[in-house]
C-alpha positions in Angstrom: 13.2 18.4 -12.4 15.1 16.7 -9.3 13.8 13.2 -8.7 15.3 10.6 -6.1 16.0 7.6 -8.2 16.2 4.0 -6.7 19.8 2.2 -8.3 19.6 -0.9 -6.3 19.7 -2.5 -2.6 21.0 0.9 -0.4 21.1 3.2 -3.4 19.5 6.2 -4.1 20.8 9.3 -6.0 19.0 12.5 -6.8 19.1 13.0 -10.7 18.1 15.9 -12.7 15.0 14.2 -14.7 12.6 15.7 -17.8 9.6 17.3 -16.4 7.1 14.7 -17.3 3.9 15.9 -19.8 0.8 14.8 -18.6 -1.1 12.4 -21.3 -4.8 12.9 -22.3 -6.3 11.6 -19.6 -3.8 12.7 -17.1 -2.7 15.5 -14.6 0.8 16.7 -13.5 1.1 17.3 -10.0 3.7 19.4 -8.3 4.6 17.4 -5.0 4.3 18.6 -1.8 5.1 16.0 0.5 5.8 12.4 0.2 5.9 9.8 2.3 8.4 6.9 2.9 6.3 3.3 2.6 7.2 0.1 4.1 7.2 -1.2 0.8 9.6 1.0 -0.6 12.3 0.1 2.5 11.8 -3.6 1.2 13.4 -2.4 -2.7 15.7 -0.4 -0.8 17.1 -3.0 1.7 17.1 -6.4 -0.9 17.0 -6.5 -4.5 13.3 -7.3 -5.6 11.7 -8.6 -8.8 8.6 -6.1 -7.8 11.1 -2.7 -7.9 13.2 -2.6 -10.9 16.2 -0.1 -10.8 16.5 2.1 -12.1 13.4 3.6 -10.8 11.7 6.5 -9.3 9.6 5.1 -6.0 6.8 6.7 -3.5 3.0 6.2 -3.8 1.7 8.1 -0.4 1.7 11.6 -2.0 0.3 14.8 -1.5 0.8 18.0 -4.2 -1.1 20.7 -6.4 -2.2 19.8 -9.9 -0.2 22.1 -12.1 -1.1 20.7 -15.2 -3.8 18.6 -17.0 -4.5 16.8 -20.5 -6.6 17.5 -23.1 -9.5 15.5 -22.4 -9.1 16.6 -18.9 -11.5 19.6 -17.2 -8.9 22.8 -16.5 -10.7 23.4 -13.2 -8.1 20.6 -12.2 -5.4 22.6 -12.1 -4.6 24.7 -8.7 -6.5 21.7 -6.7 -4.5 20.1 -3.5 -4.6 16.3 -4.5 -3.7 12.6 -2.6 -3.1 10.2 -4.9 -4.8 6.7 -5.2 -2.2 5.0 -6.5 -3.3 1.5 -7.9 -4.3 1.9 -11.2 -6.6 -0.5 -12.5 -8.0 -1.4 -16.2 -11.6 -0.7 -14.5 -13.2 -3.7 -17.1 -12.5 -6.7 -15.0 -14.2 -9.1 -13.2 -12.8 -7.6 -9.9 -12.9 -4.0 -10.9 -16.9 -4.5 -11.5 -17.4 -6.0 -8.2 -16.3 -2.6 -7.0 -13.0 -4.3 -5.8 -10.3 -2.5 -8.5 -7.7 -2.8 -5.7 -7.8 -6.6 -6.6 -7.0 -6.1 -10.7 -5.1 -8.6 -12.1 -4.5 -5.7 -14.1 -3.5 -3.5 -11.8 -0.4 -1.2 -11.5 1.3 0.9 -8.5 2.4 3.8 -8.8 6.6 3.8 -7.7 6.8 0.4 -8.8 5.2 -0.4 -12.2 5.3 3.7 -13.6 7.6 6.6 -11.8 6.6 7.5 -8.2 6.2 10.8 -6.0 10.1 10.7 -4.9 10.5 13.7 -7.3 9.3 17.4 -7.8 6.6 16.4 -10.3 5.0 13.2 -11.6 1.7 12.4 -13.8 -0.7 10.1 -13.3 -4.5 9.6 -14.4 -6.7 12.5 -13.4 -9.1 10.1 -11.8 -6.8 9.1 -9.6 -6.7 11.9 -7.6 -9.1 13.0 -4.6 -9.2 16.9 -3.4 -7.8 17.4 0.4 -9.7 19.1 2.8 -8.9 22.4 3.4 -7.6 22.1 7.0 -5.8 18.8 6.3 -1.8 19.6 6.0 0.4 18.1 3.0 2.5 16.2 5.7 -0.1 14.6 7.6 -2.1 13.8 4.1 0.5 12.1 3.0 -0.7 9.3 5.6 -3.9 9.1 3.9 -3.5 6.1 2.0 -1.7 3.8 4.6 -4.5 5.1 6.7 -7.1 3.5 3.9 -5.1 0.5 3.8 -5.5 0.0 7.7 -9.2 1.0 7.4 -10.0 -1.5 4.7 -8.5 -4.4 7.2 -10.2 -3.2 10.0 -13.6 -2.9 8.5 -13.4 -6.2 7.4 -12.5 -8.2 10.1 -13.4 -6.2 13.6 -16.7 -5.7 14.6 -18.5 -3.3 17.4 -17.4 -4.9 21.2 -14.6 -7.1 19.9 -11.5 -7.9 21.5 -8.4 -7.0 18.1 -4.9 -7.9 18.2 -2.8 -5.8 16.3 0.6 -7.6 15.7 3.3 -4.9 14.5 3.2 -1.0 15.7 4.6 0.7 12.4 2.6 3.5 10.8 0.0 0.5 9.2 -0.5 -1.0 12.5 -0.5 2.4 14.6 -3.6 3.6 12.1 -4.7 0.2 12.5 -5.0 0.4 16.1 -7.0 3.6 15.8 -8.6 2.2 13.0 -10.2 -0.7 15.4 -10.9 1.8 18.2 -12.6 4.0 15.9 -14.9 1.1 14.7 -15.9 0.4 18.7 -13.7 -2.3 19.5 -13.7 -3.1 23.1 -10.0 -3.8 23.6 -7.0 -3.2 20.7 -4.2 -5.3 22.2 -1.0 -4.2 19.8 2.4 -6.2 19.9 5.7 -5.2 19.1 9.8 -5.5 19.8 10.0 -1.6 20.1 8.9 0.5 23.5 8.8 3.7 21.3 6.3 1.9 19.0 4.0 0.5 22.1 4.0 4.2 23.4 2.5 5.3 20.1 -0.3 2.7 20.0 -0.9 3.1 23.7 -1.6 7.1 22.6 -3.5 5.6 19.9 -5.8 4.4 22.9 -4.3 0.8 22.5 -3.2 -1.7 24.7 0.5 -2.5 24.8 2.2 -5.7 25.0 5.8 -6.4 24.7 6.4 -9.1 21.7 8.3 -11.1 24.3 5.2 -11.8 26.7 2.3 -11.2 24.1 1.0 -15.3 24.3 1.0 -15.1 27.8 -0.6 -11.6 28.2 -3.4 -12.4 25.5 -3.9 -15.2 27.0 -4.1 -14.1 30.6 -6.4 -10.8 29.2 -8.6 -13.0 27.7 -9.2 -15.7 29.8 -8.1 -18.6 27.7 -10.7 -17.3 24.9 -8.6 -15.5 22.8 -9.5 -12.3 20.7 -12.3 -11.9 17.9 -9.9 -10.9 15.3 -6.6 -10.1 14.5 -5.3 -7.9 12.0 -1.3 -8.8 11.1 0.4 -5.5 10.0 4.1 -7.4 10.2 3.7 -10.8 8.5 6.7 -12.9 9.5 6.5 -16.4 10.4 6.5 -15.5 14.1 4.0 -12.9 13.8 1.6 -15.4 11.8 2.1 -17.9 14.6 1.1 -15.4 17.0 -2.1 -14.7 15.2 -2.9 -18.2 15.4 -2.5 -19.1 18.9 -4.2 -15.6 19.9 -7.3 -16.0 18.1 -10.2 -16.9 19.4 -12.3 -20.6 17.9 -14.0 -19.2 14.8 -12.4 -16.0 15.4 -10.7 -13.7 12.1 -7.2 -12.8 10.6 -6.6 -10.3 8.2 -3.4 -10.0 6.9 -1.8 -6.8 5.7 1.6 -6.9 6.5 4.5 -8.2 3.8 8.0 -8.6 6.0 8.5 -12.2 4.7 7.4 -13.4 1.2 6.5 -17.0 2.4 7.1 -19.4 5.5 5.3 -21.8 7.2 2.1 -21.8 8.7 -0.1 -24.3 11.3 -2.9 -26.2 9.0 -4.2 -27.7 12.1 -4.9 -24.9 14.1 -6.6 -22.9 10.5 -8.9 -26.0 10.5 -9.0 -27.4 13.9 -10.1 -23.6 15.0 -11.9 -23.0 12.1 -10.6 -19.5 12.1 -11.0 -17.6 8.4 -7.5 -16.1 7.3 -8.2 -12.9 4.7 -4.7 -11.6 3.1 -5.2 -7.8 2.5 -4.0 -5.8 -0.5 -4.7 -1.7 -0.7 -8.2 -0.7 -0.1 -10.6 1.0 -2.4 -12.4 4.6 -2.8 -14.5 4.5 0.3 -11.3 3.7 2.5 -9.7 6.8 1.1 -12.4 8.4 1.7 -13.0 7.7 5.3 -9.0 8.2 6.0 -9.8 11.5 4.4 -11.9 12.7 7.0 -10.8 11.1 10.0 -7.2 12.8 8.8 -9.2 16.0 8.9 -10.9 16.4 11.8 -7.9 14.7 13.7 -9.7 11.6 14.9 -6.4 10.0 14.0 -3.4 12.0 15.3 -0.2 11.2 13.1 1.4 14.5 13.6 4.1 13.1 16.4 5.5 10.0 13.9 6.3 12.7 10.7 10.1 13.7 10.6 10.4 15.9 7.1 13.4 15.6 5.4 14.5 17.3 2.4 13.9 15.0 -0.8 17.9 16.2 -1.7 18.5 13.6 1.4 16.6 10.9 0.5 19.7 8.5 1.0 20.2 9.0 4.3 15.9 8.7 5.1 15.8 5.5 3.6 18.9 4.5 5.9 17.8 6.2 9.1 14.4 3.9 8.4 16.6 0.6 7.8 18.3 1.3 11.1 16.7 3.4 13.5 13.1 1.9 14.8 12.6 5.1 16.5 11.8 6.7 13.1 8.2 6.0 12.5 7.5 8.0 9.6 9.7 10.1 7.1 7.9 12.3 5.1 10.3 13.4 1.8 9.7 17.7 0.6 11.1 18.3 -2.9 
């Protein structure tokens, strides 16, 4: 089979791979459409102890189970599949709080076992959740950073708040429409990029240049700040952002990964008594709900997706390290 293998920082080469078998307890799916993560640009653009070359990435994956194991029910095969892909050990602590996504256990798909950058990969059969009917392979292939955004937003906004969403990729876009979706009063989202503010503002957000943000929260707010904020960037800047835009005793949830550690205000975390949440993944109810809002096109994603040809997966993962205007590259085998 063709797969797009990851050689290091800027590197990518298609390679004829085996066809992988699927184990007992596991299905082979032939890929229909995979998507480009923001996690998978970070292994592309640095070298990373979390992506090991040489290595076959992608986790937001749509295809047709072709193939299942032996302790696995036949009626598998032919089904249009998304992939959950954490896998957990499903005895832990965490896993029997219903929280699997939070493992210590746990493994990603892409990054710990081969990805969906490929014509075929295998993966446990409960993994897998059947797509509606009049959902289409590119736009399911949003489905699980959709479930990532929902599993933020139902955490930390509530019915009449006012949200900030700080960074307008394809995590904070379906954040945006996450929070409107869950009756927020006002979804403020920041970024550097017009394009990106144009999106969330079709999103039914409120757009605010990155360079004026403090001053227009402020001013929009009357000096009160908003009720929560949900970071999809995570910089040091963005982080300070948060914290000056949040309201006393308000809520930030943070999902976004851009910088691995920097510094952050004690002083106003205590003095504002605001409760900081860091976000990883989300869990079957998320994908779930991303499922259906996908399908009935509560969320409209269709407008972000440029399809490439998986044979050009080089120049995707460039075009995303150096053109903001792409907001979402979906890879076809």
């Amino acid at each position: 089979m063709k797969a797009l293998v990851y050689l290091g920082p800027g590197r990518m080469e298609l390679q004829d791979l085996p066809e992988p078998e699927p184990g007992p307890n596991e299905a082979r799916v032939r890929v229909s459409t995979a998507a480009i993560c923001g996690s998978d640009l970070h292994g592309f653009r640095e070298a990373s102890p979390r992506r090991i070359p040489p290595l076959v990435m992608g986790h937001e994956v749509v295809g047709t189970v072709e193939a299942v194991g032996g302790s696995v029910d036949t009626s598998l095969e032919g089904t249009r599949v998304v992939v959950m892909p954490v896998v957990s050990d499903g005895t832990c602590a965490r896993c029997m709080e219903g929280r699997p996504n939070l493992c210590p256990q746990r493994q990603l798909m892409g990054m710990n076992f081969p990805g969906g950058f490929a014509e075929s990969f295998t993966i446990g059969a409960s993994q897998l959740l059947p797509v509606p009917a009049d959902l289409d392979d590119e736009e399911g292939s949003l489905t699980e950073p959709f479930a990532n955004s929902i599993h933020s937003v139902e955490r930390a906004v509530r019915a009449g708040d006012d949200v900030l969403v700080i960074g307008t990729g394809p995590i904070g876009l379906l954040a945006v429409r996450a929070a409107v979706l869950a009756d927020a009063a006002r979804v403020f989202a920041v970024d550097t990029v017009a394009d990106r503010l144009e999106l969330a503002r079709a999103q039914s957000g409120i757009p605010v240049d990155a360079s004026e943000a403090a001053a227009t929260l402020e001013e929009a707010t009357s000096g009160t700040g908003v009720d929560a904020v949900i970071d999809a960037a995570g910089y040091p800047s963005t982080w300070e952002l948060a914290l000056s835009a949040v309201r006393w005793g308000g809520r930030i949830d943070v999902i976004g990964l851009g910088a691995v550690q920097g510094p952050i205000s004690y002083h106003a975390v205590v003095s504002k008594g605001v409760t900081v949440v860091g976000s990883y993944a989300c869990v079957r109810s998320d994908f779930d709900r991303a499922l259906e809002l996908l399908a009935d096109g509560s969320a409209n994603v269709s407008s972000w997706i440029t399809r490439m040809p998986l044979a050009d997966g080089q120049a995707a993962f460039e075009g995303l390290v150096e053109n903001p205007r792409f907001t979402k590259v979906v890879l076809v085998p």
